[in-house]
C-alpha positions as CSV (number, residue, x, y, z in Angstrom):
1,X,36.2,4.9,15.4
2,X,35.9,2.1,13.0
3,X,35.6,-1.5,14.7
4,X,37.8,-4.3,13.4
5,X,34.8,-6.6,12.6
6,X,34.6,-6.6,8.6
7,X,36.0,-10.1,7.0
8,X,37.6,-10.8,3.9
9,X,36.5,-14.1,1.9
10,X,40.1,-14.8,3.2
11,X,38.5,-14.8,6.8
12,X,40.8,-11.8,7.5
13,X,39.1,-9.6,9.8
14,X,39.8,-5.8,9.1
15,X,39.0,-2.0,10.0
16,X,37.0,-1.0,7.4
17,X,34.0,1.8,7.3
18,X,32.0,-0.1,4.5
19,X,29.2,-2.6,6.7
20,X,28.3,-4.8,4.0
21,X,24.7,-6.2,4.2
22,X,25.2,-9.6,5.9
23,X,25.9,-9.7,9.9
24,X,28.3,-13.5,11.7
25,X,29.4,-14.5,14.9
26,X,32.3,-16.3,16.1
27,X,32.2,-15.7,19.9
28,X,33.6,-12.7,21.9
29,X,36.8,-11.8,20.3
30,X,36.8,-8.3,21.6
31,X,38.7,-6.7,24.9
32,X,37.5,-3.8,26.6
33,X,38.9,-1.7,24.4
34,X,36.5,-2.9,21.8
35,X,40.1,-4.7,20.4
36,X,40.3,-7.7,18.8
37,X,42.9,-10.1,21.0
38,X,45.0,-13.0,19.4
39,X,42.2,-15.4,18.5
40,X,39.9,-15.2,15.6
41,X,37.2,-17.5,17.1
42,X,35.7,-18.9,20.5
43,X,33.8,-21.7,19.1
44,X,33.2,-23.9,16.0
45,X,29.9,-22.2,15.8
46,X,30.7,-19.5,12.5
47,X,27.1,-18.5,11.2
48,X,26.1,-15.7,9.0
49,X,22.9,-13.9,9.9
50,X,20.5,-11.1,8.3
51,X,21.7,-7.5,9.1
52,X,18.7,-6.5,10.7
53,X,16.2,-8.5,13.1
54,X,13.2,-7.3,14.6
55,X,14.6,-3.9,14.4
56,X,16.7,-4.7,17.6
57,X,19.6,-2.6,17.7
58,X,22.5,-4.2,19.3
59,X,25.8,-2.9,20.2
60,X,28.5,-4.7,18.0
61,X,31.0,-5.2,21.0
62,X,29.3,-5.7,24.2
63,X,31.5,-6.5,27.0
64,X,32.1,-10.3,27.4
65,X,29.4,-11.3,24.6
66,X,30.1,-11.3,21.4
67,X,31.8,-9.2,18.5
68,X,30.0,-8.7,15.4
69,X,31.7,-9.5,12.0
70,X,30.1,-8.0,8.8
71,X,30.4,-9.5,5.4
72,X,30.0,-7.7,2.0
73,X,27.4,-10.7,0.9
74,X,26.5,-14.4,2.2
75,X,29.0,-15.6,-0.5
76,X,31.7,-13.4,1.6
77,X,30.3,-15.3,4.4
78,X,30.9,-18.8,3.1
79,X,33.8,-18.4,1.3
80,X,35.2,-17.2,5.3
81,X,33.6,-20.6,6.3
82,X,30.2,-19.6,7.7
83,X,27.4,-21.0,7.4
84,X,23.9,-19.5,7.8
85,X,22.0,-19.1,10.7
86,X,19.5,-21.6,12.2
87,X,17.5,-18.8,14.0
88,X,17.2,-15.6,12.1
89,X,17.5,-17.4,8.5
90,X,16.0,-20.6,9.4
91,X,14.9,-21.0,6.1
92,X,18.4,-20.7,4.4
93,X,19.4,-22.7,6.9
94,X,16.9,-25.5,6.0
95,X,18.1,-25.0,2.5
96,X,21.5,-25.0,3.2
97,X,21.2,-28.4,5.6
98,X,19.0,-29.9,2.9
99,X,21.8,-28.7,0.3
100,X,24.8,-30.8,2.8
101,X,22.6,-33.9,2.9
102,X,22.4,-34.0,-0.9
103,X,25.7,-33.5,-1.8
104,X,26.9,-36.2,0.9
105,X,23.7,-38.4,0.1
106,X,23.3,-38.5,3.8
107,X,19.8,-40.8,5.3
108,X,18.9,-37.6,7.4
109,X,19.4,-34.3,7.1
110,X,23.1,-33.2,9.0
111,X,22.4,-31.6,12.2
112,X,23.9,-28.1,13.1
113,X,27.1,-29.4,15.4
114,X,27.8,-32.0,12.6
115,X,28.6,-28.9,10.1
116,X,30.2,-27.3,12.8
117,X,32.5,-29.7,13.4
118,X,33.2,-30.6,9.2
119,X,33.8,-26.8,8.7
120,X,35.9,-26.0,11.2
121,X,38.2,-28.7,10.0
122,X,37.9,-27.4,6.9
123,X,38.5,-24.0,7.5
124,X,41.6,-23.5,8.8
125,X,44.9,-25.6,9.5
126,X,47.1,-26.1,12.9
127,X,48.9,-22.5,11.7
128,X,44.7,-20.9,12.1
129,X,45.4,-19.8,8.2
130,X,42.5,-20.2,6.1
131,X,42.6,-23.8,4.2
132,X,42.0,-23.9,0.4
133,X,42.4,-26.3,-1.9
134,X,42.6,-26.8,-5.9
135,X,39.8,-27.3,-8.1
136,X,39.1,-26.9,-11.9
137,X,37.5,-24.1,-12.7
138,X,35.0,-25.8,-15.0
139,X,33.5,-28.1,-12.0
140,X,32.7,-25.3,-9.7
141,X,29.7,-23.9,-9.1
142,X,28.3,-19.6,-9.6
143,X,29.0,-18.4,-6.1
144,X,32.3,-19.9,-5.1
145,X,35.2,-17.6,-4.1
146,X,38.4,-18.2,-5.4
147,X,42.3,-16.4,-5.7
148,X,42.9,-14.8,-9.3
149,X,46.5,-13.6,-8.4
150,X,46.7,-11.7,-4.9
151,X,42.3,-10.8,-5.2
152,X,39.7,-13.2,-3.7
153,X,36.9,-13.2,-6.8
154,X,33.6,-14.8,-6.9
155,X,32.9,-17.6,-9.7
156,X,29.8,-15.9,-11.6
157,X,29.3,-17.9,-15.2
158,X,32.4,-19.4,-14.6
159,X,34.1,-16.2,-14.7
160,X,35.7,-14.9,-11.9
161,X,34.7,-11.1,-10.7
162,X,37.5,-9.6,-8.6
163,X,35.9,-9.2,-4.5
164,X,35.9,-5.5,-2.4
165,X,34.5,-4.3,0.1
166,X,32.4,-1.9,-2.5
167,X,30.7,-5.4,-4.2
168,X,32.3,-6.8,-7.3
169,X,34.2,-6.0,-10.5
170,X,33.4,-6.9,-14.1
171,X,34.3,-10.7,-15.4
172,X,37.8,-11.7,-16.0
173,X,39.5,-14.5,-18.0
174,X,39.6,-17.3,-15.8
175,X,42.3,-19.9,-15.3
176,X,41.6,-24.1,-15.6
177,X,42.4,-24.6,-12.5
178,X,41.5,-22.1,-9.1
179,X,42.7,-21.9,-5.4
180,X,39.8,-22.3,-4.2
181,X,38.2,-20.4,-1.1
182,X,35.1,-21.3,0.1
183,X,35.6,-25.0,1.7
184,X,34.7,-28.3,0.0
185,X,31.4,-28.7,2.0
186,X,29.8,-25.9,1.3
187,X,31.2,-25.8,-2.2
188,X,29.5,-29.1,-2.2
189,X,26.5,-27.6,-0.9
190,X,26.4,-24.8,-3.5
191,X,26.6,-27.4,-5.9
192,X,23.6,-29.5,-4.7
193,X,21.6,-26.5,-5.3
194,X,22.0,-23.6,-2.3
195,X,22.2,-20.8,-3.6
196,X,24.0,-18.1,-2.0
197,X,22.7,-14.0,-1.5
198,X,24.9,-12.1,-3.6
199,X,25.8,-8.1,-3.2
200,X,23.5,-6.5,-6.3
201,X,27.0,-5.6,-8.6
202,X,27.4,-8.8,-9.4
203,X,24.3,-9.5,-10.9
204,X,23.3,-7.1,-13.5
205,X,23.6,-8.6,-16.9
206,X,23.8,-12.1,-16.0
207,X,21.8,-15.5,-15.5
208,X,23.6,-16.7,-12.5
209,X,22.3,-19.3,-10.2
210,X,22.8,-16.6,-7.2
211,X,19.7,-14.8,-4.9
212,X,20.1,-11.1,-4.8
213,X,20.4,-9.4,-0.9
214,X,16.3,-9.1,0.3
């Protein structure tokens, strides 16, 4: 049986067989028919964690816990509004925070609840559909996700490269301006220097400011 747990950079959460190589949270969204119910979150708390931990292996649904999401990449991740974890990536985490606290020119670095809070408001409107906003193309940063048409696509060289659930397509024309995807924090964030794990078909062949999956 395949679990609806995989998310779109729309922060659509589907049935799909393909994992991906980055594992979120959201809270227990799951009935005991290992179902997904009306909501799409339990908390403000989104995070994006490494796929594998300690060799643990967990069951994706337990009963009354949590459900696991997967993501094709971290970029997947953020563009769905999550942001890394403080425990199992607690160096891109430290990154990421540092990243925030740049881009806001903040005293102290932003605690976790703080980007919780921003995100969340960032993320999705009154309706729970995904927020976007406008943006020129030539002012965003390698690792953004953005709407070419009906396809989310990921900003590499200022190019967009059309998203799935198999990794990425080859570059396209772009347009001036883009719907942009991933929200203005963490667009922000990329900006001031994070820089997000990528799924390998992206990168061959370019000089991207983007980490390949460890």
């Amino acid at each position: 049986m395949t679990l609806q747990n995989r998310v779109k950079p729309t922060g659509e959460i589907v049935a799909d067989p393909r994992r991906g190589l980055m594992l979120g949270n959201r809270g227990c969204l799951h009935g005991q028919g290992r179902e997904l119910g009306v909501s799409r979150w339990r908390s403000k708390l989104w995070i994006c964690c490494v796929l594998d931990w300690k060799d643990v292996r967990r069951d994706p649904m337990p009963p009354g816990r949590w459900t696991a999401l997967f993501f094709l990449d971290e970029a997947t991740a953020l563009a769905a509004g999550h942001r890394p974890c403080g425990y199992c990536r607690r160096g891109d985490y430290l990154a990421f925070a540092t990243a925030w606290q740049a881009a806001r020119s903040l005293a102290v670095r932003p605690r976790a609840v703080e980007m919780d809070a921003q995100l969340h408001a960032e993320r999705v409107d009154r309706g729970r559909r995904q927020r976007t906003h406008t943006r020129s193309a030539a002012d965003l940063p390698d690792g953004v996700m953005v709407r070419c048409g009906a396809d989310a696509a990921l900003l590499v060289g200022g190019r967009p490269r059309i998203w799935s659930f198999d990794g990425y397509g080859p570059p396209m024309t772009g347009e001036a301006m883009c719907e942009v995807l991933t929200p203005p924090s963490i667009v922000a964030a990329i900006g001031a220097g994070y820089r997000p794990m990528v799924h390998p078909s992206v990168l061959a062949g370019t000089h991207a400011t983007l980490r390949k999956q460890p």
